[in-house]
C-alpha positions as CSV (number, residue, x, y, z in Angstrom):
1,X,14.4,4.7,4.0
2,X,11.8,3.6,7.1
3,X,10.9,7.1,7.1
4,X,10.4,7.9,3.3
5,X,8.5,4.2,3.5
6,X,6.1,5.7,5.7
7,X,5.7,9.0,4.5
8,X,5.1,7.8,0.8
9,X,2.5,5.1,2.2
10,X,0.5,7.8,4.4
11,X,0.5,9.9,1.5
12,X,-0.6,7.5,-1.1
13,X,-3.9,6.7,1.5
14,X,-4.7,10.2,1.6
15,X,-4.8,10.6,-1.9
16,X,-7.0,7.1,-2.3
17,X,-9.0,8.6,0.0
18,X,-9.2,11.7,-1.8
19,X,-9.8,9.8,-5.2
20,X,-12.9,7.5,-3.0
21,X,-14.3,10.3,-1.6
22,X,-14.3,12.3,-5.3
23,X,-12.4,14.9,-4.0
24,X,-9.7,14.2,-6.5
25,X,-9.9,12.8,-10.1
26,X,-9.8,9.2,-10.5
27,X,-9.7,7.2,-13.7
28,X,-12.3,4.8,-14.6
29,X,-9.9,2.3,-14.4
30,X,-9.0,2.5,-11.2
31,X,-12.9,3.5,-9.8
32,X,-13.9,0.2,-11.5
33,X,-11.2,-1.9,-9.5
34,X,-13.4,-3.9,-6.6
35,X,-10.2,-2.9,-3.8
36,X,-10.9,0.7,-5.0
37,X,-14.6,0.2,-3.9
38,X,-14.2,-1.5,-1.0
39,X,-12.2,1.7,0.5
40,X,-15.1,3.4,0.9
41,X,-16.5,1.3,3.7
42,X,-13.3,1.8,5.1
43,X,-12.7,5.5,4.8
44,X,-16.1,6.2,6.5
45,X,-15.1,4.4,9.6
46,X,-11.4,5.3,9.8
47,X,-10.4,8.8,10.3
48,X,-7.9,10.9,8.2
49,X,-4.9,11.0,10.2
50,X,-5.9,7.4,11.6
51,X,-5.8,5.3,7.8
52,X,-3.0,7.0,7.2
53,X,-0.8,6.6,10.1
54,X,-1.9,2.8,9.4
55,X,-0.7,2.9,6.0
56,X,2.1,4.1,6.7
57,X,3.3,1.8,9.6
58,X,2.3,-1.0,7.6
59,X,4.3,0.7,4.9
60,X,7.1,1.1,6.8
61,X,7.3,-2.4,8.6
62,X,6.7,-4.3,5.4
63,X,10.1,-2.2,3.8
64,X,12.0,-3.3,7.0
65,X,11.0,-6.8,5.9
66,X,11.9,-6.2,2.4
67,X,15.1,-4.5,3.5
68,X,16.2,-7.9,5.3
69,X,16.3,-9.7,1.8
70,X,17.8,-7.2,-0.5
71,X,19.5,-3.6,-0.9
72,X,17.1,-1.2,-2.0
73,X,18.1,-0.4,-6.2
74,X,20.3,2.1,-6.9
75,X,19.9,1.6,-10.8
76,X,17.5,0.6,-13.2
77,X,18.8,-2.5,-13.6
78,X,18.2,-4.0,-10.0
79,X,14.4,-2.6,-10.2
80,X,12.9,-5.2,-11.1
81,X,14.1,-7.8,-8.8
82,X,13.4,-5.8,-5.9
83,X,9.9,-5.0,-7.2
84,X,8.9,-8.6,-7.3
85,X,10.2,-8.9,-3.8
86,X,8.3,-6.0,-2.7
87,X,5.2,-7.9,-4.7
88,X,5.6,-11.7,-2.7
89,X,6.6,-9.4,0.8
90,X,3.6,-6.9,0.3
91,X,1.2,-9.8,-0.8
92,X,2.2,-11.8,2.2
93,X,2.3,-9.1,4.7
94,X,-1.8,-8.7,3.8
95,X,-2.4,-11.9,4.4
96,X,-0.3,-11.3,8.1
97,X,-2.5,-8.1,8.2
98,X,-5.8,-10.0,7.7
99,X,-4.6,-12.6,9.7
100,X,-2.9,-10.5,12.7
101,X,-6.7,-9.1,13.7
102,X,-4.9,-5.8,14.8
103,X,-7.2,-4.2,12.1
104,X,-10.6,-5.3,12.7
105,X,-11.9,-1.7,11.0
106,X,-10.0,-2.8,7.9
107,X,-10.9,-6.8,8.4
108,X,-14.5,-5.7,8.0
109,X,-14.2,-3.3,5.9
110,X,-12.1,-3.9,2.6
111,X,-11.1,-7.2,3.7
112,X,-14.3,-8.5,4.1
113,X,-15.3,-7.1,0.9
114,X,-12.7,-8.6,-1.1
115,X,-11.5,-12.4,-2.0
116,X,-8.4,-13.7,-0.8
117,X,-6.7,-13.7,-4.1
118,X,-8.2,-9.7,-4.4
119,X,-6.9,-8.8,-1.0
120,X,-3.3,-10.6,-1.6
121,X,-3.5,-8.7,-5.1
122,X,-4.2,-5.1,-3.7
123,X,-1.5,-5.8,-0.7
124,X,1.2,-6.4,-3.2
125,X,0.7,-4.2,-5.7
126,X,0.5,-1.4,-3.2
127,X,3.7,-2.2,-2.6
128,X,5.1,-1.7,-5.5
129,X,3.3,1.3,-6.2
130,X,5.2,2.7,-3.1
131,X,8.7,1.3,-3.9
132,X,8.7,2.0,-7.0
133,X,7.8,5.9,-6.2
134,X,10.6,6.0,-3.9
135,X,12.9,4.8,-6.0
136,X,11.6,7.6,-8.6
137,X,11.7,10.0,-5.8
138,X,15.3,9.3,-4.9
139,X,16.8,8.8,-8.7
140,X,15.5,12.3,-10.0
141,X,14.6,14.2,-6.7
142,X,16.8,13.2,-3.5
């Protein structure tokens, strides 16, 4: 699970990067979204493999956390609850990020581009975003 955390996370940062950098298709939706933005700044600084190794441990790390406080959903049924978990967990683990200072290319970068309640926001809901694929990935794939 650790693993597919991290793997799903780096992935997702490559294709944000991908969407920032107009290499891929993004809505208007999304482009309009001021976290969406704000990863440009950080993309130029950061390198490929770099953002998304970050991702990814942060990924990772926050699922540990996640993991201490509830099974991850075998059914459709116990989605939910584990999702707004994952939201409170991710949300709080960006404010740990921002606070932490082990990311100063993403502290001024996105962060410092961002209000609180935008960074909290963008934290938590890429959390879900993640859990929420890996739960797709292992009900129809794995």
């Amino acid at each position: 699970m650790i693993i597919l955390s991290f793997i799903v996370t780096a992935l997702y940062d490559v294709l944000l990067r991908f969407m920032v950098e107009g290499r891929v298709w993004a809505p208007e939706w999304l482009r309009s979204r001021p976290w969406f933005k704000s990863l440009k700044s950080y993309f130029q600084q950061q390198t490929l493999l770099a953002a998304a190794a970050v991702a990814g441990v942060v990924g990772a790390v926050t699922n540990v956390v996640i993991l201490q406080f509830a099974h991850f959903p075998t059914t459709w049924g116990a989605l939910g609850r584990f999702l707004l978990l994952t939201f409170v967990i991710s949300g709080i683990g960006g404010i740990a990020m921002r606070a932490s200072g082990l990311f100063p290319i993403l502290d001024r970068t996105m962060y410092d581009e961002l209000s609180s309640s935008q960074e909290i926001w963008a934290d938590a809901i890429s959390g879900v975003v993640v859990n929420m694929s890996i739960f797709i990935l292992r009900m129809f794939v794995m």
